[in-house]
N, C-alpha and C positions, 0 to 999 in steps of 0.2 A: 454644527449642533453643540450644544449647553451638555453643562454637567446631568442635566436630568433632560431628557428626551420629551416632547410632543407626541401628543397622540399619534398626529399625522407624522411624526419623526418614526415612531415607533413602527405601523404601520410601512415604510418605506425599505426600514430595514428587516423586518419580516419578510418581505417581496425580495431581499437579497441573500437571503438565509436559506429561506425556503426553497429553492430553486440551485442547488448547487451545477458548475460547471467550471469546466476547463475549455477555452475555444481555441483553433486556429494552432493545433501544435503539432509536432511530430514527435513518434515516439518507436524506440527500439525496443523488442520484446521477444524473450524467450522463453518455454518450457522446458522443463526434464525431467527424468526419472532420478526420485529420491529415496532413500530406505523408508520403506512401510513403519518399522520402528521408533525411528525420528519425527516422524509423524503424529504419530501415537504421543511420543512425546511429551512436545510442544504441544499440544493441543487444549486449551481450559475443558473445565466443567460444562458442560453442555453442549458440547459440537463431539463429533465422532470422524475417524477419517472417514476419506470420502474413495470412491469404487476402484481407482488408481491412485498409488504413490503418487502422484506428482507435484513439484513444484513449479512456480514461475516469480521471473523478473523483469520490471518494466524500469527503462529511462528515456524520459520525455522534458519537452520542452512546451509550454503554451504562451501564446503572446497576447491572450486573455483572460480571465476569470474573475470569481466575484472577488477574489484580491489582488488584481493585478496580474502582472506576468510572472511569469517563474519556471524554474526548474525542479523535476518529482522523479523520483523513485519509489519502487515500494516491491518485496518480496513476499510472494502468496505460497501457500501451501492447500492441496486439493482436501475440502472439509464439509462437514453433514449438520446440519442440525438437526437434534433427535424428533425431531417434529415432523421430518420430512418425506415426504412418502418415495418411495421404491423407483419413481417414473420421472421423479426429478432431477437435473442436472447437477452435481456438485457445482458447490458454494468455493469461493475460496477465501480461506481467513489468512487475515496481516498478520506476517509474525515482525516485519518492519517499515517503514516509512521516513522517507526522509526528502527535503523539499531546501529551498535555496534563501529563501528571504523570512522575517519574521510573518508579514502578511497571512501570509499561506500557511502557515504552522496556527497560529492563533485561529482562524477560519475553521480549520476541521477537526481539532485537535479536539475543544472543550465540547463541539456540538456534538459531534458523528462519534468521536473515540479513535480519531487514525490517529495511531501511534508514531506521530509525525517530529524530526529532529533534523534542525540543521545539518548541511552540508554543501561541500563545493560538490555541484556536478554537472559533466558536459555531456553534451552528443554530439558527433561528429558526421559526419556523411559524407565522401569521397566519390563518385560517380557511383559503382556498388557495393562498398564497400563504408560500413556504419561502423564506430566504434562509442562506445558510450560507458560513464566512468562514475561511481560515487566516493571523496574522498573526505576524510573524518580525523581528524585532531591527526594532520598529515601525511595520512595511511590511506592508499587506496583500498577499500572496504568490495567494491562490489566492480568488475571490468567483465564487460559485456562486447561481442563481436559478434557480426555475422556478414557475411557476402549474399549479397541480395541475386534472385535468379529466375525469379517470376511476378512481372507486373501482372494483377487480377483486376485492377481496376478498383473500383467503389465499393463500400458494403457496408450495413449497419450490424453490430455483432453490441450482443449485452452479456455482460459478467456482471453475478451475484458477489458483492465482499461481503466479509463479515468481522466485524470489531467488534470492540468490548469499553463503555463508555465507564471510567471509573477517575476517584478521586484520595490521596490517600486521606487518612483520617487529621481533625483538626491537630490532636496532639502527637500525630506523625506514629506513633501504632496503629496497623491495621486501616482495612478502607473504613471510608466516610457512609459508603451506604453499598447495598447489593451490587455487584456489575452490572448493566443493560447493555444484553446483548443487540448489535445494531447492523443489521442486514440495510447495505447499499445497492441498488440496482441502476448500473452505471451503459446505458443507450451509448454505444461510439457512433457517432454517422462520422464514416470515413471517406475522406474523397482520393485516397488512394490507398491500397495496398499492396506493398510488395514482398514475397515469401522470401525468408530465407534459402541457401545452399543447407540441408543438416550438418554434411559434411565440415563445412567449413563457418560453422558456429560454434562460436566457446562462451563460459560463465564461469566465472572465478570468484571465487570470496574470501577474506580475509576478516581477522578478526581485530578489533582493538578492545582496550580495557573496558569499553561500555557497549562496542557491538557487537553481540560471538556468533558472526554473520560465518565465518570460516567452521564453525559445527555443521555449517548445512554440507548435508552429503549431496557430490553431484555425480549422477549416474552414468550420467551419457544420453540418448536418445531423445536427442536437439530436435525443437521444432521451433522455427521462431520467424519474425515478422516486423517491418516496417512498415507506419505509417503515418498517415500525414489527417488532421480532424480534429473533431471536437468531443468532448465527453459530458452530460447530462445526467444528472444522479437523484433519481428517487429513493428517500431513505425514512426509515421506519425502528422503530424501536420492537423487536419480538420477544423478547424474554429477559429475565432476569436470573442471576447465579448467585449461592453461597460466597458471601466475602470473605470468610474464611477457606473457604473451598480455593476461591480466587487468586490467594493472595500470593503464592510463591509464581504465580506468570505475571503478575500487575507490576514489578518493577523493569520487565524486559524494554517497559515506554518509555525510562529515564536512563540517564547515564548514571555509572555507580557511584553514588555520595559520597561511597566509602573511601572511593582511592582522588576524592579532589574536597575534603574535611582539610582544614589546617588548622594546626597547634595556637 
C-alpha cells in the first residue's frame, strides 16, 4: 500500500480494525481483594466503583492477532459506569496495559484507548505450575503465580473493559478534546480452562519511575485461572468526560517526561 490508500485499500483495513482479536494464546489470570479506597481513587470522571473491591491481572501470550503475535498484560479494577442499571455486572477499567512489540501497542492504543506500553514479558507453565512476569526499564513490575488444580474443560466467558480514548493537546497544555469513554466487550471462547489452587496463588507489584503499579493494594482472596483461546472484541464509544475534569488521570498512559527531559 502507497502513501495514500484506495478505496478498496481503505475498505480492507476497516475489515482489520473493525474486528479486534487476539487468537490461539494462553493466558494467566488472577483476582483480589483491593481497598475500596484505592479504587475510589484511581477512578476518572464518570465511572464509579463497582459492587466489590476488586482487582485483576492478566499475562498472556497469543500467536495471532490483527497485529501479529505478542505478548499482553493488563491490570483492571472492578468499575460502574453511571449509566448503568443495578442488574448489571461490573465493568472493569484499565488502570494499566502493557504488550511486547510496537505492532500491538499502535493497534489499540490510538483506536480503543488501552493504555498500552512496552515491555518484556513471559509465561511460563511447568506441568501445574504457571509463573508469569512483566518487566520495565529492568524492574520486574508485575509477578504472577498460581498452581493449577482443576481442569473444567471449555467455556466462553465475556468481560466488559473500559478505557478512556484521549490525546494531549497540540501545544502539550491540557487535552486536545473531551476523553471518550470506550467500553470493550471481549467474547473469550476457551478451549480450556484450568482453576487455580487460591492457596497457592500470589500477585506482586512493583513500582518504577513511570509505573506506580506497587500503589496497588493486594488483599489476599486469590482466585485465578489458566487458560488456553482466543479473544474477540466488540467496542463502542459511550460517552464523553470534562478534559479538564480528565486531566490529572490522562498521564498515567505515558511514562513521566519529567524524569527522562535532558539538558
Amino acid at each position: 500500500m502507497g502513501f495514500v490508500k484506495t478505496s478498496q485499500e481503505i475498505e480492507q483495513l476497516q475489515q482489520v480494525l473493525s474486528a479486534p482479536q487476539a487468537r490461539d494464546g494462553e493466558m494467566l489470570w488472577a483476582q483480589f481483594n483491593t481497598d475500596p479506597e484505592f479504587i475510589a481513587h484511581v477512578l476518572p470522571p464518570g465511572l464509579v466503583p463497582g459492587k466489590a473491591p476488586l482487582a485483576s491481572v492478566n499475562i498472556g501470550h497469543w500467536k495471532g492477532s490483527n497485529a501479529g503475535a505478542f505478548y499482553g498484560a493488563a491490570v483492571f479494577v472492578n468499575a460502574r459506569t453511571k449509566q448503568m442499571t443495578e442488574t448489571e455486572a461490573d465493568c472493569q477499567y484499565c488502570l494499566a496495559f502493557f504488550v511486547s512489540d510496537d505492532q500491538a501497542s499502535l493497534f489499540g492504543r490510538p483506536m480503543m484507548g488501552e493504555p498500552k506500553k512496552l515491555a518484556d514479558i513471559k509465561i511460563d507453565r511447568s506441568e501445574n505450575q504457571v509463573t508469569a512476569s512483566v518487566t520495565r526499564y529492568g524492574k520486574t513490575i508485575i509477578s504472577l503465580q498460581a498452581q493449577l488444580a482443576n481442569d473444567v474443560g471449555n467455556a466462553k466467558q465475556v468481560q466488559n473493559a473500559l478505557y478512556f480514548k484521549h490525546v494531549p493537546a497540540a501545544n502539550g497544555i491540557g487535552l486536545e478534546y473531551d476523553p471518550i469513554l470506550v467500553r470493550q466487550v471481549n467474547t473469550q471462547t476457551l478451549t480450556r480452562v484450568v482453576l487455580g489452587d487460591a492457596a497457592e496463588t500470589s500477585v506482586a507489584f512493583a513500582s518504577t519511575l513511570h509505573d506506580p503499579l506497587g500503589d496497588i493494594p493486594v488483599l489476599g482472596g486469590f482466585t485465578s485461572a489458566y487458560s488456553e483461546g482466543s479473544i474477540y472484541a466488540e467496542v463502542s464509544a459511550i460517552d464523553t468526560v470534562d478534559r479538564e475534569s480528565f486531566l490529572p488521570y490522562a498521564f498515567a498512559a505515558y511514562d513521566d517526561w519529567t524524569t527522562l527531559v535532558t539538558e
